[in-house]
C-alpha positions, 0 to 999 in steps of 0.5 A: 670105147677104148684106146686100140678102138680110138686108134682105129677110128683115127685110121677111118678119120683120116681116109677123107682126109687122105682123099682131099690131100690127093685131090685138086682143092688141096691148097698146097701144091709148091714145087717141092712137093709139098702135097705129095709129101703130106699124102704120102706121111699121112698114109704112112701113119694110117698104116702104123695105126693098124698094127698099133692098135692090135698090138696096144688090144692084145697087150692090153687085153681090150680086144672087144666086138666093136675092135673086131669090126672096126679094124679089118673095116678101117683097112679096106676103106684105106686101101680101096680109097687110095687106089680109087683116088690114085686111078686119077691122081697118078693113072700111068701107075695105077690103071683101073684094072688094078683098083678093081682088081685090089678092091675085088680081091678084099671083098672075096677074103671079106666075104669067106672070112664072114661065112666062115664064121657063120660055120664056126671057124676063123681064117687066119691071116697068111704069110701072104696076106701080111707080105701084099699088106706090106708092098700095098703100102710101098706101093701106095706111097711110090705111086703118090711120091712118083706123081712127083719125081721120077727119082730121087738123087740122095748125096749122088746116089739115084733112088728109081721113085717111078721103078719102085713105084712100078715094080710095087704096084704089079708085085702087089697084084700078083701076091694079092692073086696068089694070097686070094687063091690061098685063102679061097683053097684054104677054106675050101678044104674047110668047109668041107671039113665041117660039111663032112662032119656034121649036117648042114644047118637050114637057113631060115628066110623071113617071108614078108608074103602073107600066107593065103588063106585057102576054103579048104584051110579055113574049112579045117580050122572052124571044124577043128 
């Protein structure tokens, strides 16, 4: 256990605690938005975390097996936790659809990513993908300050909290489709690459059956 993973962990740590700040047992709710500011810097930090710890990894050169299955997790287990929780906490800015949608769109790059590497190769992160990383975060944070105010007035100068709110939220989606699309024909190209060049490996399945033993089987091997 070293310090990128330790970094990692706290990012996993605080997805309940990112679920009981949105929830109605908080025991804040003042008329300055005292829950939505807590959740909202709370989920900023969760962020910074995930590109502190890959960078503290390579600086360091402790990038390790445990890193490599923390970090993509603790991710996912942000992302899809905030926008279930948002679903119920702001739901005129994130409906359902949009919740499965997202959540969806991790468990399809997940599920090429895992495959991939089981052929040999690694997806690198797209322009896109880092670009929906970004605006999820904008999002999330509007969405949860939008519960709030509508707007923000800085020394007279109006700040749109619902406009960026929703403009982030659908923004996201369509580069989360587009960036999906990307990987999936990024690694159809691929993967037929590696299926061209060389045989595909059999995978081999555990039966748990056991094997009957027929007269005719039985015959041969006291005979043999």
């Amino acid at each position: 256990m070293n310090l990128p993973n330790s970094i990692t962990l706290t990012r996993i740590a605080s997805v309940p605690l990112l679920i009981w700040a949105l929830s109605a047992s908080f025991p804040v709710h003042g008329p300055y938005g005292e829950q939505e500011l807590f959740a909202s810097g709370l989920f900023i930090l969760a962020a910074i975390t995930d590109g502190l710890d890959g960078y503290l990894a390579r600086k360091r050169g402790q990038i390790t097996t445990l890193g490599i299955l923390l970090d993509p997790l603790a991710d996912k287990l942000m992302v899809s936790a905030a926008y279930i929780v948002l679903v119920a906490y702001n739901p005129r800015i994130v409906p359902p659809w949009i919740a499965v949608l997202v959540i969806g769109r991790e468990f399809l790059v997940s599920g090429l990513r895992s495959i991939a590497s089981s052929e040999g190769f690694t997806i690198e992160a797209s322009e896109l993908g880092k670009l929906k990383t970004v605006i999820q975060i904008v999002s999330v944070v509007a969405a949860i300050l939008n519960h709030r105010w509508d707007y923000w007035d800085f020394w007279g100068f109006p700040v749109g909290v619902h406009l960026i709110a929703v403009t982030a939220i659908y923004w996201m989606t369509i580069v989360s489709i587009i960036s999906a699309v990307d990987y999936f024909v990024g690694f159809w190209k691929k993967i037929d690459k590696v299926s061209s060049g060389k045989r595909r490996r059999r995978s081999s399945i555990l039966s748990r059956k056991k094997r009957e033993v027929t007269p005719t089987v039985l015959a041969d091997k006291r005979s043999s």
